[in-house]
Backbone and ligand atoms as CSV (ligand in chain L), in Angstrom:
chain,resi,resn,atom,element,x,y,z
A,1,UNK,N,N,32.925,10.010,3.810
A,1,UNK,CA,C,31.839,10.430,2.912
A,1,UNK,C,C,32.044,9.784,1.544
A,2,UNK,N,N,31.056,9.047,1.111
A,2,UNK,CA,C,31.177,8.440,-0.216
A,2,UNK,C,C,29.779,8.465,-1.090
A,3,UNK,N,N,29.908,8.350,-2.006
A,3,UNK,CA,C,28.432,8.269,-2.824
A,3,UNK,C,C,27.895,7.000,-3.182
A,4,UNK,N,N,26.892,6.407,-2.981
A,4,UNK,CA,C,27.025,5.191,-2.876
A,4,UNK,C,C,26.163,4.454,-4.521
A,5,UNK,N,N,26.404,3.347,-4.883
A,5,UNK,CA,C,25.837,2.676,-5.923
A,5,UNK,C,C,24.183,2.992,-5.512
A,6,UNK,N,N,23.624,3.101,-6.419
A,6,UNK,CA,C,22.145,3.273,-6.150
A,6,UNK,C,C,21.141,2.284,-7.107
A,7,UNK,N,N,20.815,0.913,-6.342
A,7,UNK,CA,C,20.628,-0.119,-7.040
A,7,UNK,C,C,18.727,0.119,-7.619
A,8,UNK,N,N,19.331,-0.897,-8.824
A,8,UNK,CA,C,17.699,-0.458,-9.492
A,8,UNK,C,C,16.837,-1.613,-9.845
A,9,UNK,N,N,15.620,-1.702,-10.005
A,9,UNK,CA,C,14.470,-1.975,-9.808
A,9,UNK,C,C,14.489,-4.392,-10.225
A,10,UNK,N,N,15.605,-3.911,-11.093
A,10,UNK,CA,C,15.605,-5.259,-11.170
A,10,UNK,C,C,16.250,-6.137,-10.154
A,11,UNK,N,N,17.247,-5.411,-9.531
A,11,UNK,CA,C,17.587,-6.060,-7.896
A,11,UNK,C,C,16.796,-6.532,-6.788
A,12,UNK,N,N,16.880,-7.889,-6.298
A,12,UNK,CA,C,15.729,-8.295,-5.566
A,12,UNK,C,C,16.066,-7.723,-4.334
A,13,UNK,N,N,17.307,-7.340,-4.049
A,13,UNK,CA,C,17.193,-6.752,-2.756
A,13,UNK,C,C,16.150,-5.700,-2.423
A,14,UNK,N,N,15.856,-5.100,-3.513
A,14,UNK,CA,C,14.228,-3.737,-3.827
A,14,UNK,C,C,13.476,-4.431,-2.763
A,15,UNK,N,N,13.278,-5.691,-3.085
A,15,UNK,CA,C,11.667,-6.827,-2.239
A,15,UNK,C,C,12.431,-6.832,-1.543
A,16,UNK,N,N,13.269,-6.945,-0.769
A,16,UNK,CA,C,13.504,-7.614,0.347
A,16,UNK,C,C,12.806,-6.909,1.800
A,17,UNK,N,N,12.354,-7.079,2.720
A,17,UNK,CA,C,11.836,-6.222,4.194
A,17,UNK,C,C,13.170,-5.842,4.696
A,18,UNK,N,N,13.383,-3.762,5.189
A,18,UNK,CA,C,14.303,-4.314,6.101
A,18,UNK,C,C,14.277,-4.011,7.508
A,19,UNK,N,N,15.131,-4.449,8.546
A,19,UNK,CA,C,15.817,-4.793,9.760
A,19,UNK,C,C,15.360,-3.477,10.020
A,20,UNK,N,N,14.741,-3.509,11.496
A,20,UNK,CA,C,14.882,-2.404,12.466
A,20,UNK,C,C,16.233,-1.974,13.054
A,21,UNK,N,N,16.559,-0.939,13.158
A,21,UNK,CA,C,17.920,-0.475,13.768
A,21,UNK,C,C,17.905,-0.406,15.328
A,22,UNK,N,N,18.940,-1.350,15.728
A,22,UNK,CA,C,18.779,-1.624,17.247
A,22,UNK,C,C,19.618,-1.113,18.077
A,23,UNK,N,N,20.719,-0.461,17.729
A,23,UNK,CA,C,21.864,-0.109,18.091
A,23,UNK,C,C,22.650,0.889,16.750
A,24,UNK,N,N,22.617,2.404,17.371
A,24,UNK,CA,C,22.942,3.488,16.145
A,24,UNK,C,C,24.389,3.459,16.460
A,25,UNK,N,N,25.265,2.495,15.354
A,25,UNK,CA,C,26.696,2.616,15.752
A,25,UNK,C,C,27.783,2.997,14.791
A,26,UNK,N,N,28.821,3.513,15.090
A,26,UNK,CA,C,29.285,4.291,13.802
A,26,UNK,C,C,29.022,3.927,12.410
A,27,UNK,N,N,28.418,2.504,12.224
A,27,UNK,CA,C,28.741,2.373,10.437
A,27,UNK,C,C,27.105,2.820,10.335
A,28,UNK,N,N,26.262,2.833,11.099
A,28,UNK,CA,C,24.960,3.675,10.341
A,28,UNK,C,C,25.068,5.125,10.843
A,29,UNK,N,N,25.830,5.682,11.511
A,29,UNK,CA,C,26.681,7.117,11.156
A,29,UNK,C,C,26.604,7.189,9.612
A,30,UNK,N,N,28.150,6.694,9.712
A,30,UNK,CA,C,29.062,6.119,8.219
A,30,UNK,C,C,27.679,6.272,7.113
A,31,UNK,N,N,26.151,5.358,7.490
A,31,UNK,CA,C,25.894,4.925,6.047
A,31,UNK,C,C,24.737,6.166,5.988
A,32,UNK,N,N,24.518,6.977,6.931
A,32,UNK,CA,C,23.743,8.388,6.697
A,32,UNK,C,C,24.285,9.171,6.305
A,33,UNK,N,N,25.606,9.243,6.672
A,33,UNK,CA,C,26.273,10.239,5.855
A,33,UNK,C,C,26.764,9.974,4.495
A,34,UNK,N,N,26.662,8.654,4.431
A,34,UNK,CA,C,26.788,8.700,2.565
A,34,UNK,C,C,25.760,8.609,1.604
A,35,UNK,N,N,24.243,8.607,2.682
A,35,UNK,CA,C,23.258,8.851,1.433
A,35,UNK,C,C,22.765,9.894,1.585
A,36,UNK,N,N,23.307,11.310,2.149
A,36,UNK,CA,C,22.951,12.360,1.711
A,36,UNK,C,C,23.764,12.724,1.038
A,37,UNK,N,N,25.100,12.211,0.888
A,37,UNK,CA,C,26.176,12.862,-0.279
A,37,UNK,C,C,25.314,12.006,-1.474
A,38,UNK,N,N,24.729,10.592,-0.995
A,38,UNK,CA,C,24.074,10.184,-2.508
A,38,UNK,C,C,23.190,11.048,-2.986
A,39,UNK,N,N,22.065,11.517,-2.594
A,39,UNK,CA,C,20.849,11.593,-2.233
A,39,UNK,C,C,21.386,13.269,-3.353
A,40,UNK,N,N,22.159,13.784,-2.591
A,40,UNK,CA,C,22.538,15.154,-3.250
A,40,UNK,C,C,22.279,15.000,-4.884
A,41,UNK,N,N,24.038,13.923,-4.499
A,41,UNK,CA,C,24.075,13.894,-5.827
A,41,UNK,C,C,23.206,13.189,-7.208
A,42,UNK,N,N,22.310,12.327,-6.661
A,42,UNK,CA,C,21.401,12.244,-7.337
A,42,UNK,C,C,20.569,13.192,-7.624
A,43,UNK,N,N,20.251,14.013,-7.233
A,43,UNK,CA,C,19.093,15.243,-6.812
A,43,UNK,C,C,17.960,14.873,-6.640
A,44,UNK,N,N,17.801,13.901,-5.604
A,44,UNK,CA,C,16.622,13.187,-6.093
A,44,UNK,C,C,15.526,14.005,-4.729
A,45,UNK,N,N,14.386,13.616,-4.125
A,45,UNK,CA,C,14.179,14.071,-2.888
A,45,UNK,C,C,14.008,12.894,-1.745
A,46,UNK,N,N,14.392,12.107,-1.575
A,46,UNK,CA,C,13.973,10.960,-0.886
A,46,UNK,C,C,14.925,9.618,-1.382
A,47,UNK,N,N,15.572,8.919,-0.204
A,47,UNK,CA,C,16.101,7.894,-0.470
A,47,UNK,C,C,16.140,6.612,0.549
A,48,UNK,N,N,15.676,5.745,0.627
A,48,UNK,CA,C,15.843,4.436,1.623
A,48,UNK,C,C,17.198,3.569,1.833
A,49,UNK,N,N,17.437,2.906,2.807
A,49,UNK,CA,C,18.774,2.471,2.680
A,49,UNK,C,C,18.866,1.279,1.454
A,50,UNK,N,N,17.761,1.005,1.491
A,50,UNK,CA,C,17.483,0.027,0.714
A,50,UNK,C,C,18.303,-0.130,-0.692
A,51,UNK,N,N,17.873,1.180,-1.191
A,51,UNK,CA,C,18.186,1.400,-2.193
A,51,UNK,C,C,19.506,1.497,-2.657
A,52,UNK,N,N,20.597,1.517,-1.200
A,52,UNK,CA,C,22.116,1.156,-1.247
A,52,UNK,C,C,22.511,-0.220,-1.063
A,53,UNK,N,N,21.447,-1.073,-1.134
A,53,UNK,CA,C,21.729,-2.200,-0.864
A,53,UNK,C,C,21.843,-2.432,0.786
A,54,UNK,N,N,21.603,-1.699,1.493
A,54,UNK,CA,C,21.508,-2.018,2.817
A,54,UNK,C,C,20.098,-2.036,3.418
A,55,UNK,N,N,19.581,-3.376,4.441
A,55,UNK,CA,C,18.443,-3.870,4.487
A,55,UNK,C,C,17.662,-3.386,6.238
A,56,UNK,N,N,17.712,-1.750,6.521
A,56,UNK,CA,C,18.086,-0.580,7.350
A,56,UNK,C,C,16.710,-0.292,7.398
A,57,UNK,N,N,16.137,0.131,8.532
A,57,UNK,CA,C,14.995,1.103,8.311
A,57,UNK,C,C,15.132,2.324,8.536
A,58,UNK,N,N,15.917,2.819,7.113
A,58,UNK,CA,C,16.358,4.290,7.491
A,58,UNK,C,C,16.138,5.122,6.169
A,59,UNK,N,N,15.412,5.987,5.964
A,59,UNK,CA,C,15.593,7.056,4.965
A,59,UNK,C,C,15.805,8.020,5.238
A,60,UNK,N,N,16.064,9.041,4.044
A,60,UNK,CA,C,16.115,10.454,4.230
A,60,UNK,C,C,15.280,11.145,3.345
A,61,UNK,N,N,15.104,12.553,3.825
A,61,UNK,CA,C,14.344,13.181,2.532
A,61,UNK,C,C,14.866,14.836,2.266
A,62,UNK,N,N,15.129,15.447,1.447
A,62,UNK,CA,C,15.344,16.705,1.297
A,62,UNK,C,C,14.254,17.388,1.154
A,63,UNK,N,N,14.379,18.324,2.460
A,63,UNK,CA,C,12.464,18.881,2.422
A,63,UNK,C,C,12.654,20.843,2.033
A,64,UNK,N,N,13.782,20.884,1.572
A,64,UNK,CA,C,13.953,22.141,0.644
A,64,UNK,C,C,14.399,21.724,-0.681
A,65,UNK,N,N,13.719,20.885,-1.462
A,65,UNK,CA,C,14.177,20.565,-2.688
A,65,UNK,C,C,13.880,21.429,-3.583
A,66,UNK,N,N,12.576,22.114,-2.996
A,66,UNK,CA,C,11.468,22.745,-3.954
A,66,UNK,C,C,12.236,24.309,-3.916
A,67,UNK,N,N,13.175,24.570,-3.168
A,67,UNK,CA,C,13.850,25.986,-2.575
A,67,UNK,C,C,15.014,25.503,-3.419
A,68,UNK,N,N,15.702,24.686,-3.731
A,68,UNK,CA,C,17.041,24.279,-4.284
A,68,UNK,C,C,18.213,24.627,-3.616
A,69,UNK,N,N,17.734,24.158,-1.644
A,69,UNK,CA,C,18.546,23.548,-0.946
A,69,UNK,C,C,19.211,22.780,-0.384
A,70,UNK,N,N,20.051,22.333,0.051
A,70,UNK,CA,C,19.607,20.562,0.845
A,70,UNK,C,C,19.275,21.273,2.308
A,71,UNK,N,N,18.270,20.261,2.437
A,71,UNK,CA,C,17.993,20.432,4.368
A,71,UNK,C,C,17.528,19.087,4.258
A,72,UNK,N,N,18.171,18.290,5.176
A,72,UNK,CA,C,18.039,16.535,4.898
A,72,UNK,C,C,17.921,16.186,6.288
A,73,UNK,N,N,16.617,15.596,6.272
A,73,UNK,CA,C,16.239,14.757,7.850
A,73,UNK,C,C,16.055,13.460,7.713
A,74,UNK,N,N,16.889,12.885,8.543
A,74,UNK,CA,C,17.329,11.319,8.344
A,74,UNK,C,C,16.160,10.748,9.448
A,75,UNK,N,N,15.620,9.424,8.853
A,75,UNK,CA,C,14.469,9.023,9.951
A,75,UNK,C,C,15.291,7.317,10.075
A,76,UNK,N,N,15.537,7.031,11.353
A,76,UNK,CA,C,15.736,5.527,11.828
A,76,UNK,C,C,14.387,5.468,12.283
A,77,UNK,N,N,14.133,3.994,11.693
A,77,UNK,CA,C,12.703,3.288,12.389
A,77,UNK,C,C,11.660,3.953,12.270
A,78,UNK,N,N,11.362,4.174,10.925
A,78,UNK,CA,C,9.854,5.262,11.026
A,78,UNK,C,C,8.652,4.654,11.268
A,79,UNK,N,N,7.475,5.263,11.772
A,79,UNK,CA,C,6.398,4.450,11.648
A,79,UNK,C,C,5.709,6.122,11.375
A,80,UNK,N,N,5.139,5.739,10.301
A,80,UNK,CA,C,3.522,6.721,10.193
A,80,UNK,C,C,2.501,6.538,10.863
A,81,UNK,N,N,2.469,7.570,11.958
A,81,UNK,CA,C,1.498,8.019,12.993
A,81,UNK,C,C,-0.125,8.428,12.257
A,82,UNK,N,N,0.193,9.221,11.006
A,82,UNK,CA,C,-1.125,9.945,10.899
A,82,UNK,C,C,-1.304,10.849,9.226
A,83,UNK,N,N,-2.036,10.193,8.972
A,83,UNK,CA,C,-2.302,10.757,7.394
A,83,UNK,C,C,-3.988,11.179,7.449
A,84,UNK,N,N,-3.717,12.600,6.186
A,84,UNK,CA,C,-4.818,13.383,6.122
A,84,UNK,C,C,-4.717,13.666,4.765
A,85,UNK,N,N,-6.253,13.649,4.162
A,85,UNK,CA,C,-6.681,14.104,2.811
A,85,UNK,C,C,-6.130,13.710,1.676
A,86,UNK,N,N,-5.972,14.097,0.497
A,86,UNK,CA,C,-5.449,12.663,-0.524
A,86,UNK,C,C,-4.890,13.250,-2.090
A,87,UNK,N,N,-4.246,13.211,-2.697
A,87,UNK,CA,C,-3.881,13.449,-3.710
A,87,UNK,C,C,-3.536,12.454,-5.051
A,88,UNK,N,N,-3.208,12.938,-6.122
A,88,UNK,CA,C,-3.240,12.287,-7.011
A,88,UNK,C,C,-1.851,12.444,-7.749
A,89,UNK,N,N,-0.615,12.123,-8.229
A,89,UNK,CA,C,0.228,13.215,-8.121
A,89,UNK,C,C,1.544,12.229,-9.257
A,90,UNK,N,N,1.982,13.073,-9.797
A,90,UNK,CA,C,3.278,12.376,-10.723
A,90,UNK,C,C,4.253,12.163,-9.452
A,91,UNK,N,N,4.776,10.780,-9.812
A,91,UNK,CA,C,5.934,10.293,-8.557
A,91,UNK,C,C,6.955,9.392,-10.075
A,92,UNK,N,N,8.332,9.291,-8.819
A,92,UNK,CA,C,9.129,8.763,-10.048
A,92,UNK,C,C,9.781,8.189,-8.756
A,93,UNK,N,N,11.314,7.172,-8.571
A,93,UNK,CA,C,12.009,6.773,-7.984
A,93,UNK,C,C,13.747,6.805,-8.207
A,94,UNK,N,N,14.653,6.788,-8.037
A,94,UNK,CA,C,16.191,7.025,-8.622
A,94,UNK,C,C,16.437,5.358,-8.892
A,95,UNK,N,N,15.396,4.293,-8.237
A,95,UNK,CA,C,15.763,2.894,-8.449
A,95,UNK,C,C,15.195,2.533,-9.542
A,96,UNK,N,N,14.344,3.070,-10.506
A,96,UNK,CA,C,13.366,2.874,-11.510
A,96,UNK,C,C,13.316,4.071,-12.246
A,97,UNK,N,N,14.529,4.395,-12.593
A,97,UNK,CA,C,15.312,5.468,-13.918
A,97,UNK,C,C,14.357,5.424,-14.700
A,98,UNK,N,N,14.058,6.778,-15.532
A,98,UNK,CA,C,13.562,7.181,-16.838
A,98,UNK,C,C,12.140,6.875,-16.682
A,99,UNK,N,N,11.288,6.323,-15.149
A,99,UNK,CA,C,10.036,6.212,-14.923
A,99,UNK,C,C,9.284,7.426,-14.645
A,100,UNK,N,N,7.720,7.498,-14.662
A,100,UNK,CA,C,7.396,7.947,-13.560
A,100,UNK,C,C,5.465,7.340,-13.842
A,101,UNK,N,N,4.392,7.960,-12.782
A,101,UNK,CA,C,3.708,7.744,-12.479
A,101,UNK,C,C,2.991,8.183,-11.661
A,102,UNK,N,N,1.640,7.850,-11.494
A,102,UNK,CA,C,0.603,8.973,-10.791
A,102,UNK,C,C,0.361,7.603,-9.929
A,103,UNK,N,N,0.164,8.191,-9.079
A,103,UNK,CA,C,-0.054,7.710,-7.454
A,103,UNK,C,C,-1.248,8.220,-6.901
A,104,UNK,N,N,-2.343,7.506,-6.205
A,104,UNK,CA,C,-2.864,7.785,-5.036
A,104,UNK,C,C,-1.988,7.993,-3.846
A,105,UNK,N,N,-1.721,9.049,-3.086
A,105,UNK,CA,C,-1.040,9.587,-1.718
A,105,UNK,C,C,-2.300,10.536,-0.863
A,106,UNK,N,N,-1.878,10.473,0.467
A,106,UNK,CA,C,-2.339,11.679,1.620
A,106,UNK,C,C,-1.804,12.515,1.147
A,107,UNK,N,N,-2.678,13.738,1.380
A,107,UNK,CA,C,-2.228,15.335,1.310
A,107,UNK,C,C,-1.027,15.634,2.207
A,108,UNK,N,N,-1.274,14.759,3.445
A,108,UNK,CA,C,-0.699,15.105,4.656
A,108,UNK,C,C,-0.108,13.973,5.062
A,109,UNK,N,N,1.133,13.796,5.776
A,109,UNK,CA,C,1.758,12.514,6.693
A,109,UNK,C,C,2.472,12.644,8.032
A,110,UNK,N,N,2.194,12.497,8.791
A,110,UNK,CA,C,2.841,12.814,10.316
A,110,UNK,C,C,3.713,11.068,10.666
A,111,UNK,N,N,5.116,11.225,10.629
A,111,UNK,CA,C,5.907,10.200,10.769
A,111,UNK,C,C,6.485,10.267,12.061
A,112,UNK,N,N,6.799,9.252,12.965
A,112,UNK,CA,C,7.367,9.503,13.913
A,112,UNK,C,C,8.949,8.582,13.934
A,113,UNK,N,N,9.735,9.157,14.369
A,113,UNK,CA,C,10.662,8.225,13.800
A,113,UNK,C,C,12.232,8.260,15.161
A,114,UNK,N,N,13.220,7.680,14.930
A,114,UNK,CA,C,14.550,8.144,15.321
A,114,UNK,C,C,15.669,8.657,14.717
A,115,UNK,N,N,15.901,9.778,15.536
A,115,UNK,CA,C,17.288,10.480,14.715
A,115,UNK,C,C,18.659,10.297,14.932
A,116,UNK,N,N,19.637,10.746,14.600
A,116,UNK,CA,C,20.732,9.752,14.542
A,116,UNK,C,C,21.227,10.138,15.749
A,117,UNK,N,N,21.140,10.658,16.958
A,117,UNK,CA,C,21.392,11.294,18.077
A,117,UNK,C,C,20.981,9.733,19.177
A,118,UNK,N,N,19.734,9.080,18.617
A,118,UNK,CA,C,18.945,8.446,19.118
A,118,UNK,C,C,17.486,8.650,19.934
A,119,UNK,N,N,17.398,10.329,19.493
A,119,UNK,CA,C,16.152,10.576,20.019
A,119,UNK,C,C,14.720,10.909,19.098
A,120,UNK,N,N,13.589,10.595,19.639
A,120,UNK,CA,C,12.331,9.885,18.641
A,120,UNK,C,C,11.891,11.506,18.251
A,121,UNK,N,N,11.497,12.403,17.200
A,121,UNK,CA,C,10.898,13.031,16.940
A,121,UNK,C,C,10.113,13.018,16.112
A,122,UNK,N,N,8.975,14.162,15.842
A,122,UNK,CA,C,7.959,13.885,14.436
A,122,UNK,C,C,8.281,14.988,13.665
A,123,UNK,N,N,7.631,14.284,12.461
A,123,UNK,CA,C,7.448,15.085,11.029
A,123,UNK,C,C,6.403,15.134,10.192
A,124,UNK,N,N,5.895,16.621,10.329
A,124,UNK,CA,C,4.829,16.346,9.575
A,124,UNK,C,C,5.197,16.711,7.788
A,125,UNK,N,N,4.893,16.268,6.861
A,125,UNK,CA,C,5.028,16.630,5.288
A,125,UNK,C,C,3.731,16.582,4.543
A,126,UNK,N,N,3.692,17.605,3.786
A,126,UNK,CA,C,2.664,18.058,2.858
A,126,UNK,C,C,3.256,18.007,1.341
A,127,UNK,N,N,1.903,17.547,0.514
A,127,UNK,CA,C,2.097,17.302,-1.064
A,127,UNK,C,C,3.581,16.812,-0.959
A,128,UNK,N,N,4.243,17.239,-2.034
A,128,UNK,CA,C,5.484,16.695,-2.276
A,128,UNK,C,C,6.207,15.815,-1.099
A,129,UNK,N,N,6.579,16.125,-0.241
A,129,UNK,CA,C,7.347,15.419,1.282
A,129,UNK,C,C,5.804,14.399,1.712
A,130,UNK,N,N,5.235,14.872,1.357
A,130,UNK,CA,C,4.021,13.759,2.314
A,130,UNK,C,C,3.812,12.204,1.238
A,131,UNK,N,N,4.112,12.625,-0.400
A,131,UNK,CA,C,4.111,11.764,-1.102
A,131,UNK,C,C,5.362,10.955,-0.943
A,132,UNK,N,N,6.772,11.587,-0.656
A,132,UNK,CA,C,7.769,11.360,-0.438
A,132,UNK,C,C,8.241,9.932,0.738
A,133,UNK,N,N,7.431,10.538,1.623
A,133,UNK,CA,C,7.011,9.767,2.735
A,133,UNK,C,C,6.530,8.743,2.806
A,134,UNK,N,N,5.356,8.690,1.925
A,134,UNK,CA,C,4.633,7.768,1.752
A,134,UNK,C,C,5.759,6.202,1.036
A,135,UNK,N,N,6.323,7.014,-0.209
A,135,UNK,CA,C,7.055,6.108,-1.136
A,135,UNK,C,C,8.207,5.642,-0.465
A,136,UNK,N,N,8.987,6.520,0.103
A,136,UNK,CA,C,10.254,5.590,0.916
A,136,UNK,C,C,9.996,5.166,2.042
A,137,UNK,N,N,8.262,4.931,2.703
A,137,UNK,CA,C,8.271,4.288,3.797
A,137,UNK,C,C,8.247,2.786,3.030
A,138,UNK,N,N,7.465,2.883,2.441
A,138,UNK,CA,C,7.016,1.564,1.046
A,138,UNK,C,C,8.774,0.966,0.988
A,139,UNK,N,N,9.223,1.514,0.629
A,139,UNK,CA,C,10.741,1.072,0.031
A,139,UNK,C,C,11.387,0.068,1.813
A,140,UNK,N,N,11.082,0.125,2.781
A,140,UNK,CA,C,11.407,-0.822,4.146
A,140,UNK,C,C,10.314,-1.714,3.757
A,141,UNK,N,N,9.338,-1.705,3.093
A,141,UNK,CA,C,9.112,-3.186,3.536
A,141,UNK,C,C,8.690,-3.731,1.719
A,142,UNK,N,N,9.476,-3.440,1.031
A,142,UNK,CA,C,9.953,-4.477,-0.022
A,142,UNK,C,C,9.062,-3.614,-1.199
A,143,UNK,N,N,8.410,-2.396,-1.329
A,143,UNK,CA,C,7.788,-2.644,-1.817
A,143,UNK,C,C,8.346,-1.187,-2.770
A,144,UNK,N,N,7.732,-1.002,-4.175
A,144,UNK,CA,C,7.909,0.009,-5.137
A,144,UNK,C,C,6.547,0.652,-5.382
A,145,UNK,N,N,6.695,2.175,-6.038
A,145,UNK,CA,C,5.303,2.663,-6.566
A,145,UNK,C,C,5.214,2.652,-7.517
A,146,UNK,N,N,5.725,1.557,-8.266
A,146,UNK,CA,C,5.261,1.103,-9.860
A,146,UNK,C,C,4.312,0.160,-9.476
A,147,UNK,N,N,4.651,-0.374,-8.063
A,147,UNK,CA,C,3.542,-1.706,-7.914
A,147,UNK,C,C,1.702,-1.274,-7.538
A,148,UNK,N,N,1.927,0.156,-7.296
A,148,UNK,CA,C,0.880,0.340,-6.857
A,148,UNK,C,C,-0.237,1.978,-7.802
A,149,UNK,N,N,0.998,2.000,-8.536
A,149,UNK,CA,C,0.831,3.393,-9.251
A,149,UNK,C,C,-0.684,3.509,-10.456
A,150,UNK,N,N,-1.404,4.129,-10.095
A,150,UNK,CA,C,-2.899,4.552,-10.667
A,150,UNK,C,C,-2.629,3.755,-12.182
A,151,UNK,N,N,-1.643,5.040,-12.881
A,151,UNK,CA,C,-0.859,4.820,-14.177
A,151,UNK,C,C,0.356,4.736,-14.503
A,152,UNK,N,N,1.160,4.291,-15.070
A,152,UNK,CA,C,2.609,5.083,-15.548
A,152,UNK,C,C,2.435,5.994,-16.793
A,153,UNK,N,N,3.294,6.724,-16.825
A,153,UNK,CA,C,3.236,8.075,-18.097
A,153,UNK,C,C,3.858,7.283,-19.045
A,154,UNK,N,N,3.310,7.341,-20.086
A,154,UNK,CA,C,4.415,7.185,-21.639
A,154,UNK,C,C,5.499,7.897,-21.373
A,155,UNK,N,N,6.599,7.676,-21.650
A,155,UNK,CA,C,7.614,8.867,-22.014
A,155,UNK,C,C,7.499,9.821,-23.067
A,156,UNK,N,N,6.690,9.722,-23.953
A,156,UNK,CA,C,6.166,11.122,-24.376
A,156,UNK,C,C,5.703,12.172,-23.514
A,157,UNK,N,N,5.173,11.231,-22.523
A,157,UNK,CA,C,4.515,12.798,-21.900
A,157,UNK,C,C,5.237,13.505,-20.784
A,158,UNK,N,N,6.765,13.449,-20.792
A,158,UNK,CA,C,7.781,13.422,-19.913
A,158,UNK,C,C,8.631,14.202,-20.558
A,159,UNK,N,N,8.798,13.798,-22.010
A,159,UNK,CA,C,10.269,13.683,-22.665
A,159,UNK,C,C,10.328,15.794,-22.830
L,1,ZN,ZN,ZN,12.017,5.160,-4.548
C-alpha cells in the first residue's frame, strides 16, 4: 500500500489515451490498491490511473463521499452504457489544483465495467457520482474538464 504522486495538468501524460487492461495481474492489484490509499488521502471523489502516471483504463470513485465514508468501486475497462437528463454543476479535478468549474453533465450514468475479481458489473450514479463518472471516464482518453467546462470560477468565488 502506497500513496502515489498525483500528476498535474501540465504533464502530457494527462493527453495521453490509455491501454485497455488485458490481463488483471498482481501489479494492477498492487496499483488499485494504491489509489484508494491515494484517492483517500487526497479526499478527493474520483481518480483515473492516469492521473498516477499509469496509461490503465481504470478508475475509482468514492460513492459515500457525501456520508464521509470511503466505499470505493474500482472500474477496469469502463464503457458508459447509458445516460439520462442533464445538469449544470461546479466540478474541480486533484490534477488541476486550486481549479474549479461548471460543467454540462447527465443527471444520470449507467457504466458497465470490470472488477478486480475479473467479473463485468454495472453502476448506476446520480448528480455528484454521475458527474464523477462522466469526468474520470474523460481522463482514459486524454482528455480534462477544463477543456470542456461551460466556465471556470474566479477564485473569488471559491476562496
Ligand atoms: Zn480529474
Amino acid at each position: 500500500m502506497a500513496i502515489l504522486k498525483i500528476i498535474t495538468e501540465e504533464n502530457e501524460t494527462l493527453r495521453k489515451k490509455s491501454k485497455p487492461v488485458t490481463e488483471i495481474t498482481p501489479r494492477i492489484i498492487t496499483l488499485l490498491d494504491d489509489m484508494r490509499d491515494t484517492l483517500i488521502d487526497a479526499d478527493g471523489v474520483g481518480l483515473a490511473a492516469v492521473q498516477t502516471g499509469i496509461l490503465r483504463r481504470i478508475f475509482i470513485i468514492n460513492t459515500s463521499v457525501e456520508e464521509g465514508k470511503d466505499d470505493i468501486v474500482e472500474f477496469i475497462n469502463p464503457e458508459i452504457v447509458e445516460t439520462e437528463g442533464h445538469q449544470e454543476e461546479v466540478e474541480g479535478c486533484l490534477s488541476v489544483p486550486g481549479k474549479y468549474g461548471v460543467t454540462s453533465r447527465p443527471q444520470k450514468v449507467k457504466v458497465k465495467a470490470t472488477d478486480r475479481n475479473g467479473n463485468e458489473f454495472e453502476f448506476t450514479g446520480e448528480g455528484l457520482y454521475a458527474r464523477c463518472l462522466c469526468h474520470e471516464y474523460e481522463h482514459l482518453d486524454g482528455i480534462l474538464y477544463t477543456d470542456n467546462a461551460i466556465k471556470m470560477l474566479d477564485p473569488e468565488d471559491f476562496e
